[in-house]
Backbone bond lengths (Angstrom), bond angles and torsions (degrees), N, CA, C in turn:
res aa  C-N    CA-C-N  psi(-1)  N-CA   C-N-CA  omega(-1)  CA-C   N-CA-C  phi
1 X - - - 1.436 - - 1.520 112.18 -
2 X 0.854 101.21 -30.03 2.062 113.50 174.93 1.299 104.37 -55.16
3 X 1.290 123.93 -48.88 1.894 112.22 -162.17 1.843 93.01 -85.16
4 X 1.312 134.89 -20.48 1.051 123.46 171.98 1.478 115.15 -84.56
5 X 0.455 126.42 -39.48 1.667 132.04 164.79 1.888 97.75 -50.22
6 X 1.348 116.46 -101.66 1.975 111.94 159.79 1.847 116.92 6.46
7 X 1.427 115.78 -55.96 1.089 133.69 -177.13 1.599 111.66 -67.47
8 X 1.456 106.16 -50.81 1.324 101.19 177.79 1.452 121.03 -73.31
9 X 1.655 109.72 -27.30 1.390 118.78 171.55 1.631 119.09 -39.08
10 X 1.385 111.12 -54.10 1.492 133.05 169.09 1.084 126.16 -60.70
11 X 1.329 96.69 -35.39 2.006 99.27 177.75 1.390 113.90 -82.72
12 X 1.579 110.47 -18.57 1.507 114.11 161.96 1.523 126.55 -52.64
13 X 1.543 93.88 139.42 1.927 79.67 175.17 1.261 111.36 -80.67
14 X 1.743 116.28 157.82 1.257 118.12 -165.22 2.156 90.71 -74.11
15 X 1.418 90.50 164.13 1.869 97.63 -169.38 1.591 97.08 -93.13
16 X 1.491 101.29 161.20 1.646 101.30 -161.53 1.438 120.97 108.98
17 X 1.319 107.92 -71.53 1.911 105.49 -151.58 1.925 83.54 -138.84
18 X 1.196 125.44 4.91 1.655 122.65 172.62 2.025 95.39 -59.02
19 X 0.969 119.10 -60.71 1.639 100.04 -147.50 1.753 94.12 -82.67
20 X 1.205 132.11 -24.28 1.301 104.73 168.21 1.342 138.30 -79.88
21 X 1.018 103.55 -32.14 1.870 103.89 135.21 1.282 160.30 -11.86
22 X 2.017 86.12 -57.64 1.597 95.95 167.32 1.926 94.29 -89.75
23 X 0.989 125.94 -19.38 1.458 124.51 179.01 1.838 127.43 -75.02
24 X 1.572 89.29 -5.02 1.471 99.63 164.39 1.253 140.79 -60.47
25 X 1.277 108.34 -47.42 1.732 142.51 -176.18 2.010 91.77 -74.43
26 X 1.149 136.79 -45.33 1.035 140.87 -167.29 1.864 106.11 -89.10
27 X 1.435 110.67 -28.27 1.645 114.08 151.97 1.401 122.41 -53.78
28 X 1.213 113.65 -55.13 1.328 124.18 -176.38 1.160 123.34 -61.61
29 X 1.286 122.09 -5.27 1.934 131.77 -164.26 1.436 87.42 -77.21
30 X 1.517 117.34 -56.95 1.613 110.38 -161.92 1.460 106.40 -78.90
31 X 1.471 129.83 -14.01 1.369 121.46 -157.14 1.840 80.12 -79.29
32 X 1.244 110.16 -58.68 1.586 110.54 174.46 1.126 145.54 -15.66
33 X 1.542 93.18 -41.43 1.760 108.05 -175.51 1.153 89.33 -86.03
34 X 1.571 144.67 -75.85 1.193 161.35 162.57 1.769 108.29 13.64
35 X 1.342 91.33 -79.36 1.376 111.71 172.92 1.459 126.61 -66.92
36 X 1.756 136.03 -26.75 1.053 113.12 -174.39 1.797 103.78 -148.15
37 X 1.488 98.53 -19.57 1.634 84.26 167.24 2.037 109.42 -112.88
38 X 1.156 130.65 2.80 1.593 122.18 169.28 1.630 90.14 -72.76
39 X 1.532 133.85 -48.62 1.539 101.14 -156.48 1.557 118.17 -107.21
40 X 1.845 103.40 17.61 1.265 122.91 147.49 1.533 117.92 -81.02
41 X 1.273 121.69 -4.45 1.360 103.43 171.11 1.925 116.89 -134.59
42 X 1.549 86.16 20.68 1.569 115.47 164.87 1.697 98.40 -92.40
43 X 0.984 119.05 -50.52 2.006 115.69 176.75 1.475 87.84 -59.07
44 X 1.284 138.79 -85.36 1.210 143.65 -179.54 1.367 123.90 19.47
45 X 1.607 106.43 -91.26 1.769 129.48 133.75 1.369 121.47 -32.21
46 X 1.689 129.11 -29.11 1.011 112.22 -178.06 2.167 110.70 -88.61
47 X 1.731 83.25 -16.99 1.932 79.15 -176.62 1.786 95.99 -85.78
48 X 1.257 117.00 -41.87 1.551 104.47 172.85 1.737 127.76 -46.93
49 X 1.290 103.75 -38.11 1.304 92.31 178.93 2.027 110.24 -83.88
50 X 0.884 99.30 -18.85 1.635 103.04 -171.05 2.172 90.03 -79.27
51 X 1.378 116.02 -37.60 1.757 103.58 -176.36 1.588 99.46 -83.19
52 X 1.626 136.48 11.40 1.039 121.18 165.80 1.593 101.62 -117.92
53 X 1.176 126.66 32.70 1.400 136.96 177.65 1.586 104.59 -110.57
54 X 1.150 123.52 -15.71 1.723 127.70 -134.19 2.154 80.86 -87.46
55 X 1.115 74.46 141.00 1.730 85.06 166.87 1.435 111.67 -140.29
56 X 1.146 132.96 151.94 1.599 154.48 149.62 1.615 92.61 -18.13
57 X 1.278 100.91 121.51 1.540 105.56 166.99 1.879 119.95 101.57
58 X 1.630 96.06 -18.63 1.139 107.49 153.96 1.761 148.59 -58.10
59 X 1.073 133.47 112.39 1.021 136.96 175.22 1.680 130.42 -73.53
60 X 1.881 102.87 104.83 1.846 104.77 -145.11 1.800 73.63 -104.69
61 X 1.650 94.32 -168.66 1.231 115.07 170.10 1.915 89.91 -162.37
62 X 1.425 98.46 126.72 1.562 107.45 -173.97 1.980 102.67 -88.97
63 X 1.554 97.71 158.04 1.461 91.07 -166.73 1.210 103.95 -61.08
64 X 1.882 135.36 -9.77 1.233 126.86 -179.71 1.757 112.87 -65.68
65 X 1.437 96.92 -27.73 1.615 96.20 -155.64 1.283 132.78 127.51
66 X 1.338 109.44 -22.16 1.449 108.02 166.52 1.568 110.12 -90.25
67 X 1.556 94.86 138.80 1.493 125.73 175.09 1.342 126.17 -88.05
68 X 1.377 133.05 88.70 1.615 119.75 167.08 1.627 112.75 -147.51
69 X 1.332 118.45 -152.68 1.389 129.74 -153.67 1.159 101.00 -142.83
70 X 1.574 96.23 112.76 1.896 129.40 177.50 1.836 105.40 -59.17
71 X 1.233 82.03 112.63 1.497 89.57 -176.00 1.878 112.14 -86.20
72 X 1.927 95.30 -50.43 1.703 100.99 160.40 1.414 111.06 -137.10
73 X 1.537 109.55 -173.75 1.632 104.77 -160.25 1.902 68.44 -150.51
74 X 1.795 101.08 141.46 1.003 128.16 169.62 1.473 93.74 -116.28
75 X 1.739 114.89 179.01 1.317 113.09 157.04 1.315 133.43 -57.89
76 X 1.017 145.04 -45.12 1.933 146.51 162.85 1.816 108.30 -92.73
77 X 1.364 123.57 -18.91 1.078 117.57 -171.98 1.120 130.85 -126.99
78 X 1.214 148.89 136.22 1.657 138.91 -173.22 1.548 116.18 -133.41
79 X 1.271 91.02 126.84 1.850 107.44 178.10 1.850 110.58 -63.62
80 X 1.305 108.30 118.98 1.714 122.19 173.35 1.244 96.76 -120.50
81 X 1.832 93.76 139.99 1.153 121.33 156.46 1.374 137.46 -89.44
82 X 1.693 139.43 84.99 0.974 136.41 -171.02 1.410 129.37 -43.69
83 X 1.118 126.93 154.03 1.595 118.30 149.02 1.099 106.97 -107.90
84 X 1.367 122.26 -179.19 1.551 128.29 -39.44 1.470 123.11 -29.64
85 X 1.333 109.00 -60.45 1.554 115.70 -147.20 1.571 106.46 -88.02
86 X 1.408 98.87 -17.87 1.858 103.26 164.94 1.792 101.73 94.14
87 X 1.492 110.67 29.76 1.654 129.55 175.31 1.717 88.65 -50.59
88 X 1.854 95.42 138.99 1.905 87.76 163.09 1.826 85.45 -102.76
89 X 1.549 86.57 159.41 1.780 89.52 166.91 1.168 99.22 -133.65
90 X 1.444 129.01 165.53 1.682 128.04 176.50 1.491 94.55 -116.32
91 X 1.668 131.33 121.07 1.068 154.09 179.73 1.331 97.22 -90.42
92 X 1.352 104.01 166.07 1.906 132.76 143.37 1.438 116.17 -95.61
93 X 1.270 109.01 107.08 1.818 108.55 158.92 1.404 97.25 -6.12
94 X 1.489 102.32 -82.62 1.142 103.67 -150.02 1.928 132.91 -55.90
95 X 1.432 86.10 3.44 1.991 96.13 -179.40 1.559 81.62 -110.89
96 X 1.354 132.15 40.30 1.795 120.73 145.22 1.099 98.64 -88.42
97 X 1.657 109.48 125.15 1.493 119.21 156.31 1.658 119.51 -81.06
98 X 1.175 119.35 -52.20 1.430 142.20 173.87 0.909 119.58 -143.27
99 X 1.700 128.53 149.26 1.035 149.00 -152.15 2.047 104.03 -137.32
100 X 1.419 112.60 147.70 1.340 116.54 -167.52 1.420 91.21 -146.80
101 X 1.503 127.58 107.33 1.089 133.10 -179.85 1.288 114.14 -98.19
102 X 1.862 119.66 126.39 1.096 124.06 -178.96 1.468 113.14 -56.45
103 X 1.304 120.72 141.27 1.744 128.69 173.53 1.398 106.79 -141.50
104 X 1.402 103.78 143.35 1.434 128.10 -155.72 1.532 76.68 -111.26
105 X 1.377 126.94 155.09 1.671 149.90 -147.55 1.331 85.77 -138.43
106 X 1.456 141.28 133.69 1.154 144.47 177.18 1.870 99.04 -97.55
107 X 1.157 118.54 1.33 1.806 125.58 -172.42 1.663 112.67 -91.57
């Protein structure tokens, strides 16, 4: 009965600073979300609603890098017009990085 008793002595947390300790790891859950996945899935919502905004005439830039102007929009894919030479290419929504919407100046 001695080495179990010894055993449990050790496996005890030391007294004092034991329960905030184990209450650390269970602090940190919300600082987490807070900090690195709520305003990863605020961009999220913010690129979904901006690639179901996109209209004909818009000026995208794909996450590769090329820059031009959506001529048509299928369901998953949309026709751009390059410059210089005015190449069409057929994209994926989903390689829009940003979008630059033409606006007419009422001045």
């Amino acid at each position: 009965m001695s080495v179990a008793i010894s055993l449990a002595m050790y496996a005890a947390p030391a007294a004092g600073g034991g329960g905030i300790t184990m209450l650390l790891p269970l602090l940190l859950i919300p600082v987490l979300y807070f900090v690195m996945i709520r305003p990863q899935q605020k961009r999220q919502k913010q690129w979904q609603s901006m690639l179901t905004s996109v209209k004909p005439g818009d000026k995208v830039t794909t996450s590769g890098g090329i820059r031009g102007t959506i001529l048509s929009i299928k369901d998953d894919v949309m026709i751009v017009k390059v410059a210089p030479d005015g190449i069409k290419m057929e994209i994926a929504k989903s390689a829009i990085a940003s979008v630059t919407t033409q606006e007419t100046s009422a001045s």
